[in-house]
C-alpha positions in Angstrom: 16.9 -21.8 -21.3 13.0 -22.6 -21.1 13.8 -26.4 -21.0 16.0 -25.6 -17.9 13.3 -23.3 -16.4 10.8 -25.9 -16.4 13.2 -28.5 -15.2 14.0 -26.4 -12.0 10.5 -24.7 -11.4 8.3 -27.3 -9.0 4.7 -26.2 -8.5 2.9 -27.9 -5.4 -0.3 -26.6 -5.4 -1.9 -26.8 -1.5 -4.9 -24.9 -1.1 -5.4 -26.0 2.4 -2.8 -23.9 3.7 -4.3 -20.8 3.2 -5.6 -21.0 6.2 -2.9 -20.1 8.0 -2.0 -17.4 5.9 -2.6 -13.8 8.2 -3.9 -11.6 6.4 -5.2 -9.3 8.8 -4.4 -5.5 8.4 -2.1 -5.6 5.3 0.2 -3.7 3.7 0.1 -4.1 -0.4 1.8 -2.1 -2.7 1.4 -1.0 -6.4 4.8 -0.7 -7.8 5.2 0.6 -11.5 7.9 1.5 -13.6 6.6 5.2 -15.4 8.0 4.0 -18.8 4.4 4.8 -20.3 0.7 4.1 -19.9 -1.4 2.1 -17.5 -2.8 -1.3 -19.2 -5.1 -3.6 -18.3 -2.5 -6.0 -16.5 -1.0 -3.3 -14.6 -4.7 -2.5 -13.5 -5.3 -5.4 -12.7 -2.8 -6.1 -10.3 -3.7 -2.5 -8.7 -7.2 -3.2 -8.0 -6.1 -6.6 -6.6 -3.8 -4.9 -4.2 -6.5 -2.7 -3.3 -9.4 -4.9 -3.1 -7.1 -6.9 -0.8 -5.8 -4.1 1.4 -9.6 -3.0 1.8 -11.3 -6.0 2.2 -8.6 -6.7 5.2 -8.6 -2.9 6.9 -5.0 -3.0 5.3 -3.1 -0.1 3.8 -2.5 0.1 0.0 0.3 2.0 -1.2 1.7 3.6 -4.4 5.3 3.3 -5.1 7.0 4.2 -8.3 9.6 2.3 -9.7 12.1 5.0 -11.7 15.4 3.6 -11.2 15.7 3.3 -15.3 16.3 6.8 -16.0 16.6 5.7 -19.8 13.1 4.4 -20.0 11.1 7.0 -18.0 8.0 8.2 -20.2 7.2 12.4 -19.2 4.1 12.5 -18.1 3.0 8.9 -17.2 3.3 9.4 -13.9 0.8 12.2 -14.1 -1.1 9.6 -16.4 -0.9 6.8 -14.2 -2.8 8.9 -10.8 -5.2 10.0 -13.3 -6.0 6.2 -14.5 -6.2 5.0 -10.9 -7.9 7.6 -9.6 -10.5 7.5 -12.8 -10.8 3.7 -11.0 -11.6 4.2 -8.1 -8.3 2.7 -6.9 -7.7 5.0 -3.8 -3.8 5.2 -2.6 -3.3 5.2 1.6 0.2 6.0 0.8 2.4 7.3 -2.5 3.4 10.3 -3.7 1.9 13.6 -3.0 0.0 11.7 0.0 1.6 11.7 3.3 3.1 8.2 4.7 5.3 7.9 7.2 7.1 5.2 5.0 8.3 7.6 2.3 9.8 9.1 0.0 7.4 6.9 -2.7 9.6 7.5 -5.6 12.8 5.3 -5.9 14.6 8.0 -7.2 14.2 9.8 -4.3 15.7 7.2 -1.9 19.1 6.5 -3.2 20.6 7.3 -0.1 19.1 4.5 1.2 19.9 1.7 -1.6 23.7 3.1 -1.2 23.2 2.4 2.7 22.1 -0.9 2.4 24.5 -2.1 -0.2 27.3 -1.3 2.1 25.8 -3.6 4.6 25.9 -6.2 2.3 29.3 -5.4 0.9 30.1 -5.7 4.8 28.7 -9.0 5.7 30.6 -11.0 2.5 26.9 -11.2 0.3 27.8 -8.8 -2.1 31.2 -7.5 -4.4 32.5 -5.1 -6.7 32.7 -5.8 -10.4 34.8 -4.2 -12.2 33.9 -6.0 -16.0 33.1 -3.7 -19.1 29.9 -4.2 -21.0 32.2 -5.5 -24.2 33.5 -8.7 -21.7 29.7 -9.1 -21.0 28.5 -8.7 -24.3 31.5 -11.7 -25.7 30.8 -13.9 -22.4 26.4 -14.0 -24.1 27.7 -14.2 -28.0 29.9 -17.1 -27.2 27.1 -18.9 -24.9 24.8 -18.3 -27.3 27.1 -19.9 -30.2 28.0 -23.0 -27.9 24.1 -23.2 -27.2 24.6 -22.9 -23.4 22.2 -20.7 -21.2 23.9 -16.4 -21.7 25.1 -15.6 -18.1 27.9 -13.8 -15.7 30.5 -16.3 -15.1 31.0 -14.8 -11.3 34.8 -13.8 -12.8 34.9 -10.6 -10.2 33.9 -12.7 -7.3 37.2 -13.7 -6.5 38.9 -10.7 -6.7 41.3 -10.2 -3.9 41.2 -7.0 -2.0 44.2 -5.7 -3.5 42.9 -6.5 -7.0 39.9 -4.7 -6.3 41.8 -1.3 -4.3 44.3 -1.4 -7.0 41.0 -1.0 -10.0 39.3 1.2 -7.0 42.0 3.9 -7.3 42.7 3.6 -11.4 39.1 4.8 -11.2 37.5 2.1 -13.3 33.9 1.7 -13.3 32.7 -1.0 -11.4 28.7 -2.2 -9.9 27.9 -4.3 -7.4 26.9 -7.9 -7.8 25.2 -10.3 -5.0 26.7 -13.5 -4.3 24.4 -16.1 -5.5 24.2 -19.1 -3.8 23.6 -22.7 -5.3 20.5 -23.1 -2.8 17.0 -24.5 -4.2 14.6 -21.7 -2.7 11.2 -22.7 -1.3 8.0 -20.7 -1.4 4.1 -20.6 -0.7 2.9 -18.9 -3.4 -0.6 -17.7 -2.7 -2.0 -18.5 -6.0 0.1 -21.3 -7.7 0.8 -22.9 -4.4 4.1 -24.6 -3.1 7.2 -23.3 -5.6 10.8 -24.4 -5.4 13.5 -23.2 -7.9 17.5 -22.9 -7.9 17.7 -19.7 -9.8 22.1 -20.0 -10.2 21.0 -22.7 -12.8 20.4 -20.4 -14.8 22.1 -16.7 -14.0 24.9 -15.5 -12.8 25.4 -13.5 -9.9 23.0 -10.8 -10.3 24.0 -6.8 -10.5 22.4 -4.9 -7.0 23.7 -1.6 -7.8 24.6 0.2 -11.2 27.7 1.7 -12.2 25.7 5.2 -12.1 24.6 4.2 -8.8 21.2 3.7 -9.5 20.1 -0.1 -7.8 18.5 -2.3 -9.9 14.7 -3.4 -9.8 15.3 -6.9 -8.0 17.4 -5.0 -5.4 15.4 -1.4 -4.7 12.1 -3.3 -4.7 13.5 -6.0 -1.8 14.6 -3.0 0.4 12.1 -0.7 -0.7 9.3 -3.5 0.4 10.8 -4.4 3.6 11.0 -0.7 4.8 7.6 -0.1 3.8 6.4 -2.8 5.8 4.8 -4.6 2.9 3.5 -7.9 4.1 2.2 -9.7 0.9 3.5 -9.2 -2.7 0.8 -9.3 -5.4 2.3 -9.4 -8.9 2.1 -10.5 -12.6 3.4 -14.0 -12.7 6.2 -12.9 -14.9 8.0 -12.0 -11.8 7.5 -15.5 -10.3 10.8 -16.9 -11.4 12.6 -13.8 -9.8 10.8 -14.6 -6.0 13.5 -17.1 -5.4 16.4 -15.0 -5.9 14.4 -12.0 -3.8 14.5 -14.6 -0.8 18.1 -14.7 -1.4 18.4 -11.2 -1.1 16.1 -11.0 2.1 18.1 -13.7 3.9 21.3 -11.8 3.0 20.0 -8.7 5.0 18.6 -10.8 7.5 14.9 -10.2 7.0 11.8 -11.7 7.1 10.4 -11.8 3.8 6.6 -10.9 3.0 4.0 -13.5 1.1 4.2 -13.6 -2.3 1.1 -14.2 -4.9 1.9 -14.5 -8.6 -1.1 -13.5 -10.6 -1.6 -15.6 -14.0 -1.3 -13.7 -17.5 -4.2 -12.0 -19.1 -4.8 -12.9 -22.5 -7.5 -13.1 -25.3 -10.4 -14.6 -25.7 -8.2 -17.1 -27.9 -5.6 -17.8 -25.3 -3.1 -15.8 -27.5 -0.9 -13.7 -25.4 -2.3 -9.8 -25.1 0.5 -7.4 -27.4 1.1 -3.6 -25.7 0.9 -2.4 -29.4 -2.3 -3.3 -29.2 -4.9 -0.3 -28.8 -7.6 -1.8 -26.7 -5.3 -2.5 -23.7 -4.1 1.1 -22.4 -6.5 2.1 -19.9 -7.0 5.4 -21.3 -8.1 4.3 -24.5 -11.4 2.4 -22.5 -11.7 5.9 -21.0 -11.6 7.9 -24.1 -13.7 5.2 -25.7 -16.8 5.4 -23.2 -16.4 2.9 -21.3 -17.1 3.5 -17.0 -15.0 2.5 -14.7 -16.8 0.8 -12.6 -17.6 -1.8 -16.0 -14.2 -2.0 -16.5 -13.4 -3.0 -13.1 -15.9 -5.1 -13.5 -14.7 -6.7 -16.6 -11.1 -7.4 -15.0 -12.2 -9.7 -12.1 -14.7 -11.5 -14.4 -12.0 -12.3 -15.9 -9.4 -13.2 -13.5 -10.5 -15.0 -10.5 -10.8 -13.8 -6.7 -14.5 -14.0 -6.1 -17.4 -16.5 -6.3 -19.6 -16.5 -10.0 -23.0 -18.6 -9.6 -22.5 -20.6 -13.4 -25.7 -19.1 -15.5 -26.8 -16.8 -13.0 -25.6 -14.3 -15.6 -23.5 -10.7 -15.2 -23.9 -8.5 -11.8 -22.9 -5.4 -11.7 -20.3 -5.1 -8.5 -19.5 -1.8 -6.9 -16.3 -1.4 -5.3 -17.8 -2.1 -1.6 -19.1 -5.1 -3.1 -16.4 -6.0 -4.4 -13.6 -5.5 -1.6 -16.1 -7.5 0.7 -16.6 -11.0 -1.7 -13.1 -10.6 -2.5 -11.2 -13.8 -2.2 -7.3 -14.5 -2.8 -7.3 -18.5 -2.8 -9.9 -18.2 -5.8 -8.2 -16.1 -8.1 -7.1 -19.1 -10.9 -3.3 -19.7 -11.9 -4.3 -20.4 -15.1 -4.2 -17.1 -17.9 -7.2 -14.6 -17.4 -9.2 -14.8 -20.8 -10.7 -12.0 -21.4 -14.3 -12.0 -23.4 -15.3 -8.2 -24.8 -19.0 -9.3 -24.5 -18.7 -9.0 -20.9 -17.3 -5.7 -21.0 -20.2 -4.5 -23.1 -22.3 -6.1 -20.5 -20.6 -4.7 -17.7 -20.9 -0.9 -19.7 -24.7 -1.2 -19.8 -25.4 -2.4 -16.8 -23.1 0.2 -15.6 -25.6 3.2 -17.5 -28.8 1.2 -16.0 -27.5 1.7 -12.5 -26.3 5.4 -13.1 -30.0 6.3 -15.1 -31.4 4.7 -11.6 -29.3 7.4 -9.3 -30.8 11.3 -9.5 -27.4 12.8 -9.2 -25.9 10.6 -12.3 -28.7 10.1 -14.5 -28.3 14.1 -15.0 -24.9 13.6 -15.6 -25.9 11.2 -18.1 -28.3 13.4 -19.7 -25.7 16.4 -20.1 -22.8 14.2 -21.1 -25.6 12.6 -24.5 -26.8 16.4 -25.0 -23.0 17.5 -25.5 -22.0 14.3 -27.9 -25.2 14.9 -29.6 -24.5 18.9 -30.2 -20.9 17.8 -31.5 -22.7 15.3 -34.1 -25.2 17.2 -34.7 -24.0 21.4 -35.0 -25.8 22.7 -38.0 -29.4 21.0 -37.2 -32.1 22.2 -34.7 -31.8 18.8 -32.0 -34.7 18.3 -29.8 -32.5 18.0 -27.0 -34.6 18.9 -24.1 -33.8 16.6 -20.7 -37.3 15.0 -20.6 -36.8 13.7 -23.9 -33.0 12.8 -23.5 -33.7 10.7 -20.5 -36.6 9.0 -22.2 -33.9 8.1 -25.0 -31.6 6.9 -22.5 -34.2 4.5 -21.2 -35.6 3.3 -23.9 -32.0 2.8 -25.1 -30.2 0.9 -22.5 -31.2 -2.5 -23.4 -29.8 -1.6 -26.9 -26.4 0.2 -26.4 -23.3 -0.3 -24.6 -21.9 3.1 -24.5 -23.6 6.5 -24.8 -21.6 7.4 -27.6 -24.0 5.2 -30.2 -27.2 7.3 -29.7 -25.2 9.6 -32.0 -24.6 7.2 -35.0 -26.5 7.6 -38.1 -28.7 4.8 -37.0 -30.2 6.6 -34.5 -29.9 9.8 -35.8 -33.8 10.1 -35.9 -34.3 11.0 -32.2 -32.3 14.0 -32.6 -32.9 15.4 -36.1 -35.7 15.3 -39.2 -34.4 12.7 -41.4 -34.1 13.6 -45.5 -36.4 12.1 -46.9 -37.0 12.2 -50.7 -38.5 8.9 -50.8 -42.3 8.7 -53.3 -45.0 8.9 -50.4 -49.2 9.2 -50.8 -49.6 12.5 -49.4 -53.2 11.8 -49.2 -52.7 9.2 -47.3 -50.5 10.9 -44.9 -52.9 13.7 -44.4 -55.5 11.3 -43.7 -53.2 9.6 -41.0 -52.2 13.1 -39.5 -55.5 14.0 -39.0 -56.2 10.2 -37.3 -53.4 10.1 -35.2 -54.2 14.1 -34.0 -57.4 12.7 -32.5 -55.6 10.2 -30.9 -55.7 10.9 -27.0 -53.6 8.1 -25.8 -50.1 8.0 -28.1 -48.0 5.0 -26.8 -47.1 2.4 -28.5 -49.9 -0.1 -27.8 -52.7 2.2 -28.8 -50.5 3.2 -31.6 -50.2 -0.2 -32.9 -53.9 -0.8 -33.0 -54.1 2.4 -34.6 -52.5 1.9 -37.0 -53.5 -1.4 -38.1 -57.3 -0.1 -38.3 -56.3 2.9 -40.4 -54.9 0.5 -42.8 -57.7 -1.8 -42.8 -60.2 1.2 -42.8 -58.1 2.4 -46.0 -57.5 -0.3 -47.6 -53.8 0.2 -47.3 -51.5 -3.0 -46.6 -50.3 -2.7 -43.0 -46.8 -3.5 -43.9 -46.7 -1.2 -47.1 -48.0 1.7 -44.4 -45.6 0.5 -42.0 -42.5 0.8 -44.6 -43.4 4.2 -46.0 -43.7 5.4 -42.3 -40.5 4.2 -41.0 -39.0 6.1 -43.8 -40.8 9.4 -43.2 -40.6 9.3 -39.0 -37.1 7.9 -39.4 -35.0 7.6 -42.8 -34.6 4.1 -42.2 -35.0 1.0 -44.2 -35.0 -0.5 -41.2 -34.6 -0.4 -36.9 -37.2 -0.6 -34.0 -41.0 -0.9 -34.8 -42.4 2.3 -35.7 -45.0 2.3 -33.3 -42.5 2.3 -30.6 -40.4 5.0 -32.2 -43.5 7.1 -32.5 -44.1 6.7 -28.6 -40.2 7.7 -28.1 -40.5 10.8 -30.3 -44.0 11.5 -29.2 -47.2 12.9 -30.6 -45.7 16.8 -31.0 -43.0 15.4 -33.1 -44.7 12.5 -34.7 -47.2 14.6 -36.4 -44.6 17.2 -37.3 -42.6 14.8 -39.1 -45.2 13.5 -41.5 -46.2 16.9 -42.0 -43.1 18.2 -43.1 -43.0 15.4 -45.8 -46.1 16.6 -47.1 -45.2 19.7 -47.2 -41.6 18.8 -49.1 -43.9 17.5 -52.0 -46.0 20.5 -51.5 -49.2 19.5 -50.7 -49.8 21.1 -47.8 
């Protein structure tokens, strides 16, 4: 079957004719199936939709796809408006937002499939057939054992009307198929360029309607997206092979079909292909996993094309005015998005840099660490007052991606007196306490110099004084320099660490 596909698809790749591609005041749409959650390639082609719709003064609407009653998911709809609105995709039109274009759900327009297949019943494009899923199921078993590609042989196509009242009033169940025609179908795919394929190659006459009269995806979406006005299709390039048999459709009715725009495959950083089993592609688990939004937007068009990156000019954190304005369709690549986690690390600290620089959300910021740090933390006194949070949080954002690390073991130490049972020189720590109290500058240059003359002055090896410090200001074998964790704690707690070392040996 692939060898056929290949044979049959023609890519002509003409970037010049994107010029006279309108694109002025579109209408995109976001059509998903609610069979479960949001991932990264459904987001993907969301914000594209979007970005395009708002780039262009265009409209950008949410339809859901729930002709499948057997797949539905409860609650991903629900899910899905969360994940979109978490974002920052913004619907014109969908449900529960008022569109004179509507209803958004499929399910809720059946009225309208069942009025449209009767006009194609009418005009000779479509038929009733009447075959049971056991004749199907034999007609793919014995293609498949005679290596030929599994398809409907057409059988019902030339029933004659008295063949098909005759079944009509026995009451056997029956769907509607559309006549497909043996026509090689030409189209301008934004991305890939110039595509040709004969899709009766390689199906058979394809079912419009169920036998539960629910309509099928190829045919509700064709209807649904001419009624809605939609002037550009942008997809996953898994639906590229059915375009060709959507134009079919479109010319049966009559209609002017939109543009269409096939959007390559995301996959990993290895090329392999990304599995929905996996756990770091649902949206929600990048939400419940402290990533922002705004990175991970940011992450997905690094990824996959549409705008102009400077090569070595490094990562730059886009907002979504930014990037609706530098958004371009003719560079979003055809070949598969590869996605490289260090960017979205990037992205997430850049993204907490930008928020520590805003008032409002650097407070945010401050009460979302103290409430992960009084979860970690809940049988310790936490020196958790906002001055000293927000000093963490600048200090820290060259070292952390997500906000959530400040409240791993290794930097427990801003938060809480280490244990520390280690063998110390008390004497020596007295001595230092009563240095560093007549200290009147305590950052970390002065403390350096400090420090290094107190060692010299008692002939104490710096780097022996610097170990046994790190251990009693921190608990750490290791981490930043201790001068500079000494300026992040500050003088008050500084000295109070060392002295309540002493005074666990009981010296003091």
């Amino acid at each position: 079957m692939r060898s056929l596909f290949v044979k049959q698809l023609f890519y002509t790749p003409n970037r010049y004719l994107f010029k006279s591609i309108s694109t002025q005041n579109p209408r995109v749409r976001f059509a998903p199936s609610p069979t479960g959650y949001l991932h990264l390639g459904g987001l993907r082609t969301a914000l594209y939709n979007y970005l395009f719709a708002k780039s262009r003064g265009g409209s950008f609407i949410l339809r859901i796809e729930d002709t499948d009653q057997t797949r539905q998911v409860e609650g991903s709809v629900e899910a899905l408006l969360s994940d979109l609105e978490w974002a920052g995709i913004k619907c014109n039109e969908g449900p529960g937002i008022k569109g004179e274009y509507g209803p958004y759900v499929q399910s809720e327009r059946l009225n309208i499939y069942q009025e449209h297949i009767a006009k194609l019943l009418e005009n000779g494009s479509a038929y009733k057939c009447f075959c049971t899923e056991r004749r199907l199921n034999i007609l793919r078993r014995d293609a498949v054992k005679s290596q030929r590609v599994p398809k409907y042989d057409n059988r019902c196509r030339s029933l004659t009307p008295e063949e098909i009242k005759e079944k009509m009033d026995a009451g056997v169940p029956h769907c509607i198929r559309f006549k497909l025609t043996s026509d090689c179908q030409f189209f301008e795919d934004l991305i890939f360029g110039g595509i040709a394929y004969d899709v009766s190659l390689n199906e058979g006459d394809p079912v419009l309607m169920k036998s539960d009269g629910f309509p099928t995806y190829h045919f509700a979406n064709v209807v649904d997206d001419h009624l809605m006005k939609i002037s550009h299709v942008l997809r996953g390039v898994e639906w590229q092979i059915s375009t060709t048999k959507h134009l079919l459709i479109y010319r049966a009715f009559g209609w002017t079909p939109p543009q269409f725009g096939h959007m390559p495959l995301i996959v990993n950083a290895d090329g392999t292909k990304l599995s929905k089993r996996q756990s770091d592609i649902k949206v929600e688990d990048y939400r419940r996993n402290g990533v922002y939004p705004l990175a991970l937007v940011n992450y997905i068009t690094l990824s996959g094309g549409g705008f102009d990156h400077v090569p070595g000019a490094g990562v730059r954190l886009k907002t979504m005015e930014d990037l609706a304005e530098e958004f371009q369709i003719d560079k979003i690549s055809s070949h598969p998005s590869r996605l490289n986690p260090d960017l979205l690390e990037e992205c997430n600290r850049l993204e907490i840099k930008r928020k520590l620089n805003d008032k409002d959300q650097s407070k945010t910021l401050i009460t979302t660490l103290q409430d992960v740090i009084t979860k970690t933390y809940p049988d310790h006194k936490l020196n958790l007052t906002d001055d000293h949070v927000k000093s963490v949080l600048n200090w820290s954002v060259s070292r952390i991606s997500r906000i959530e690390e400040l409240s791993s073991k290794k930097y427990g130490f801003l938060w809480i007196l280490p244990k520390n049972t280690s063998k110390v020189d008390q004497e020596l720590l007295k001595k230092l306490v009563e240095n560093l109290e007549g200290l009147e500058t305590f950052d970390q240059g002065s403390l350096k110099e400090n420090l290094r003359s107190f060692s010299a002055n008692n002939n104490v090896k710096f780097p022996a004084l610097m170990k046994m410090l790190r251990s009693v200001i921190s608990g750490l074998d290791e981490g930043p320099g201790v001068a500079e964790m000494m300026d992040l704690l500050g003088k008050r707690q500084s000295l109070e660490r060392i002295k309540a070392v002493v005074r666990y040996f009981g010296s003091w």
